[in-house]
C-alpha positions in Angstrom: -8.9 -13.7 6.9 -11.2 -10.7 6.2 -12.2 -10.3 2.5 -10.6 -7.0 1.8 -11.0 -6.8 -1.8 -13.7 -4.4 -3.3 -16.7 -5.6 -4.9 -16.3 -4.1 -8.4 -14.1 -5.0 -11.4 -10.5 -5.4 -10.5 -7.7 -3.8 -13.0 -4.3 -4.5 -13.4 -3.3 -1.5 -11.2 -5.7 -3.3 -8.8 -2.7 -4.4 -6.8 -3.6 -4.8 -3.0 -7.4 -6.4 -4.1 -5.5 -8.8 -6.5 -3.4 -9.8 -3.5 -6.2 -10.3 -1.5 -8.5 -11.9 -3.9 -5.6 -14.1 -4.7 -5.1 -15.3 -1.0 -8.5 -15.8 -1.0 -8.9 -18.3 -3.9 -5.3 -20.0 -3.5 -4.7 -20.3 0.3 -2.8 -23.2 -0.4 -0.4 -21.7 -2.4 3.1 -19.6 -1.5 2.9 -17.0 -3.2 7.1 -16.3 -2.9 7.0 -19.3 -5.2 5.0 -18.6 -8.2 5.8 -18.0 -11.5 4.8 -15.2 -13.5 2.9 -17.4 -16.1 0.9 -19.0 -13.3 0.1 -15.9 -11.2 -0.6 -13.8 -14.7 -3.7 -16.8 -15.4 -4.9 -16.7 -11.7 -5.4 -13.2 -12.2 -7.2 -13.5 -15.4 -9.3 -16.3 -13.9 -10.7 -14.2 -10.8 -14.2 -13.7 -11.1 -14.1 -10.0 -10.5 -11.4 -9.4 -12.9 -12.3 -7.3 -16.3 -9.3 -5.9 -17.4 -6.9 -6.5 -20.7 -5.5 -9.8 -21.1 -2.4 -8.6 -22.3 -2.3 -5.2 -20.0 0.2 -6.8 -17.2 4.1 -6.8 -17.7 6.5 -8.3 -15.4 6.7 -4.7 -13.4 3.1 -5.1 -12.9 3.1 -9.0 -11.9 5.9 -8.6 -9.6 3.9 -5.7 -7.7 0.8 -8.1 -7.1 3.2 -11.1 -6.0 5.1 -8.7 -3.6 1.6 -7.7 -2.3 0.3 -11.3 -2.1 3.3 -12.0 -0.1 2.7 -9.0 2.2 -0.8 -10.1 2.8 0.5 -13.6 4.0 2.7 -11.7 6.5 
């Protein structure tokens, strides 16, 4: 897959890079099966990540998980 994700800091509102970055760094993973708690400390453990800890909500995480899921497709 072709790295799609930018090269600078990634925010919340980041929501196709997160996608990518996260297919990137979990290929193994489905991403129509994670929870929010999960997906919410992958996010916060990408290198390129420098946003609030507590700036996502559920609207938010369910944005990058529907993207993540696009990307797949």
């Amino acid at each position: 897959m072709l790295t799609l994700y930018n090269a600078m800091n990634m925010k919340w509102t980041d929501t196709q890079d997160l996608a990518y970055a996260l297919d990137e760094t979990y290929p193994d993973i489905d991403p129509r099966y994670v929870n929010f708690v999960d997906l919410k400390d992958w996010i916060l453990a990408l290198p390129k990540f420098s946003d609030r800890h507590n700036g996502s909500g559920e609207k938010i995480l369910e944005a990058i998980q529907m993207a993540w899921i696009e990307a797949r497709e």
